[in-house]
N, C-alpha and C positions, 0 to 999 in steps of 0.2 A: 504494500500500500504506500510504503514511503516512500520506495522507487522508483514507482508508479507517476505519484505526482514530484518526482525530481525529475523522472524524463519528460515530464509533459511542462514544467518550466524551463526546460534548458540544460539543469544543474547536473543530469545524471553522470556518477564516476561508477562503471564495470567493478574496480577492482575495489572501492569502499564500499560497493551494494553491495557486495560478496563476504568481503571479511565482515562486516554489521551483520550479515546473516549467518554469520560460522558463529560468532560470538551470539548470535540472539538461540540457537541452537546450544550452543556449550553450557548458555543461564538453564534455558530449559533442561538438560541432561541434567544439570546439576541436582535441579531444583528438585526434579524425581526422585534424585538416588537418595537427597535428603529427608526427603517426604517419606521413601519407604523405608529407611532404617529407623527416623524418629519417632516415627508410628509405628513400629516394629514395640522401639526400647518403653515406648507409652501403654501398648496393652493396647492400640488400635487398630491392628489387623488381627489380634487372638481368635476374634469372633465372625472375622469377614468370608462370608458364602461365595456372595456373587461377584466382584470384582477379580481383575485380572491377577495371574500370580504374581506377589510378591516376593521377590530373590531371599532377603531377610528373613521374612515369616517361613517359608519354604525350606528356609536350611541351604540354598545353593550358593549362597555367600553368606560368612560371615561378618558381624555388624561391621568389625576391622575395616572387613575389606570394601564393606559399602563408603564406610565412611573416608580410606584411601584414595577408592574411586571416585567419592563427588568432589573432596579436595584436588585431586589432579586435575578433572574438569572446568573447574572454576578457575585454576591457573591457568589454563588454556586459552580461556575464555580472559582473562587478565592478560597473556603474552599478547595476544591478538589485539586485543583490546589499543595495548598500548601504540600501534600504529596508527590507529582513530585518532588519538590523545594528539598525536603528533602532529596530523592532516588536520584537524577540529579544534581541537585546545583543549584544556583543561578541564572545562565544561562535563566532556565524554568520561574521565576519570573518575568525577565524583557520581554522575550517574550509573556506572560499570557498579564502582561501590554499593551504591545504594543499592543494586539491583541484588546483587551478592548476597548483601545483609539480611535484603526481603526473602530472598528465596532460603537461604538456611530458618530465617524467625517464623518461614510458612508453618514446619511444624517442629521446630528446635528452640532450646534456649527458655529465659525462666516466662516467656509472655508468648506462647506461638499462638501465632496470630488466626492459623485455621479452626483451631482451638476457642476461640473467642468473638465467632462471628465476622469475621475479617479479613475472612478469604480474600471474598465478593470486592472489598473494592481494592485490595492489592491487585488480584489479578486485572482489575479494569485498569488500572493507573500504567502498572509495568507491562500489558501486553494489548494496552489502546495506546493512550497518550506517550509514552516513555518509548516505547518501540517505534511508530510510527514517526512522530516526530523527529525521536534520537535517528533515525536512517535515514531520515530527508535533511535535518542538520549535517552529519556527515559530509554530506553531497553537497551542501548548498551553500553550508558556513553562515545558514541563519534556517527560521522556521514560517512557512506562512502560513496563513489563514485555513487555507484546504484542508492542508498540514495537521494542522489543530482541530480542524471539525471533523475529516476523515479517520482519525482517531478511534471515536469514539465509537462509531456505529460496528466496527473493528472489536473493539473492547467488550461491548457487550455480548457480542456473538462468544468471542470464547468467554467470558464471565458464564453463558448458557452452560457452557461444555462444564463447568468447574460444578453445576445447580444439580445436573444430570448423573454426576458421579456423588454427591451428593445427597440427592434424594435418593439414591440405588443403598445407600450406605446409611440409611436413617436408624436403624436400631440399631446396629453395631456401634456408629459411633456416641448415641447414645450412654451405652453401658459403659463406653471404655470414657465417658466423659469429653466430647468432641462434640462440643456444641457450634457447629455451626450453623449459618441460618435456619437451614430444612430443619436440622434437628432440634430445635429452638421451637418452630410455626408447625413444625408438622408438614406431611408431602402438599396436602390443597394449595399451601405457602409456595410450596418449591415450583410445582406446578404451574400458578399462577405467574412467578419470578422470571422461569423458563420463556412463557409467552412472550410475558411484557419484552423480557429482553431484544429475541429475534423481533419482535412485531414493534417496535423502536429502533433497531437497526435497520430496517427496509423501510420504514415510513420517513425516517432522515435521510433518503439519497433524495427525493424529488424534491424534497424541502431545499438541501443543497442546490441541486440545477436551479429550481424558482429564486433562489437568491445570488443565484452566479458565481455562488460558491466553487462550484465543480463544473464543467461543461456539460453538457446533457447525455453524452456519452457513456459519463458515469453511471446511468439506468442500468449499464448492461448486467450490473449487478443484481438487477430482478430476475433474470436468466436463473437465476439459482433457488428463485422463490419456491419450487416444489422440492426442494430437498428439505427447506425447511416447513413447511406444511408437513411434509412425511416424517419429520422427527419430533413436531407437537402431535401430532397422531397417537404417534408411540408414548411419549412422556403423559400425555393425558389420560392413556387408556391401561399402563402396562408399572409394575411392578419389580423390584428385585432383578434378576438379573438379564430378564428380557431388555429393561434401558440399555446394556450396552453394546444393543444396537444402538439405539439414540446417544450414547455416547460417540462412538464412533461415527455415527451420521455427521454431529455437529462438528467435529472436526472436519470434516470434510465439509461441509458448509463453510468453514472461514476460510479455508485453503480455496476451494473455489470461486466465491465472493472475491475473495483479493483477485486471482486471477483475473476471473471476469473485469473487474477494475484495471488492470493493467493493460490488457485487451483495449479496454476502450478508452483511456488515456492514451493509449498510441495511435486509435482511430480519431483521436480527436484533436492530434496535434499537427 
């Protein structure tokens, strides 16, 4: 999405799209490895049916070596990093940090944050605003407008993905004391959360075009509208471990959306 709208201003650089995307992949890896060993060491996977295997819980790594493995990631993601720093300035460093810090406090540390309701807007911040922008900053050596509103509708699509895995996971993490929102409201909550999300992320592209935010190109992004219709279906109608199909739909809903978006930035330039 970010360099998406850096090629349709002029600003695109091949090789900073690329290393912002190795490192936005490194956070990600990281972010997992730490999710599943601290929710391992917390008694949050003891009980988990339906979600995919955990290496931890499973026994096929030990915690050592989870926790080896999301350290060398996130140095990865820091090596990398620091040729942003270089091309960008200083800026890119303290955001790399922050980004670090969220993804170990997601479920590590004496306050984790998925733990306490607070997933929801980490993940909108670091994977709408903070990604999208931080990839067009890179390239641009500033942030605009688009920049900033394409963000979001971005964020709350995978915010969906974070409700979906979530509500799949309501009594479990219940027991093991993992409140976050669904397990707080109850699934009708999550439910509901799910909609609003996708169905505010496609109601804000035409609002964009109508304000010339984006060029009208940017619709193309409705193209994707029946994947998401087919994953409220599911989340509306389905329980436990049938969601992750709708887990894995909604990923594929952001990856395509984006796509479809860069598609049509380039038909629009």
């Amino acid at each position: 999405m970010g360099s998406a709208l850096a090629l349709y201003d002029g600003h695109f650089r091949l090789l900073l799209a690329l290393i912002a995307l190795l490192v936005a992949l490194c956070l990600q890896t990281g972010s997992n490895l730490a999710n599943d060993v601290f929710d391992y060491e917390r008694g949050a996977d003891a009980q988990r049916q339906h979600g995919p295997q955990r290496v931890t819980q499973s026994g096929l790594l030990t915690p050592a070596q989870v926790k080896a493995g999301t350290w060398a990631v996130f140095a990865l993601a820091a090596v990398l990093g620091l040729y942003l720093v270089f091309m960008a300035g200083w800026v890119v460093l303290w955001i790399g940090m922050a980004a670090i810090v969220s993804a170990v406090a997601y479920s590590g540390g004496p306050f984790p944050l998925g733990y306490h309701a607070l997933g929801e807007v980490f993940v909108f911040l670091f994977f709408g605003p903070v990604s999208v922008t931080g990839t067009y900053f890179v390239q641009a050596k500033t942030v605009s407008l688009a920049a900033g509103w394409m963000s979001l509708p971005l964020g709350l699509i995978i915010v969906a993905i974070l409700v979906v895995n979530n509500l799949r996971d309501i009594e479990t993490d219940r027991v093991a004391g993992k409140f976050t929102l669904p397990a707080r409201f109850g699934p009708q909550f999550a439910k509901a959360e799910y909609i609003l999300c996708l169905t505010l992320a496609f109601l804000g592209m035409p609002l964009l075009v109508a304000t010339h935010i984006i060029p009208a190109w940017g619709l193309l992004t409705w193209v994707s509208l029946p994947l998401a219709w087919r994953d409220i279906r599911v989340v509306s109608t389905q329980f436990g471990k049938p969601l992750n199909a709708a887990l894995a739909g909604t990923s594929q809903l952001a990856l395509i959306f984006s796509i479809l978006f860069f598609i049509g930035m380039l038909l629009a330039k």
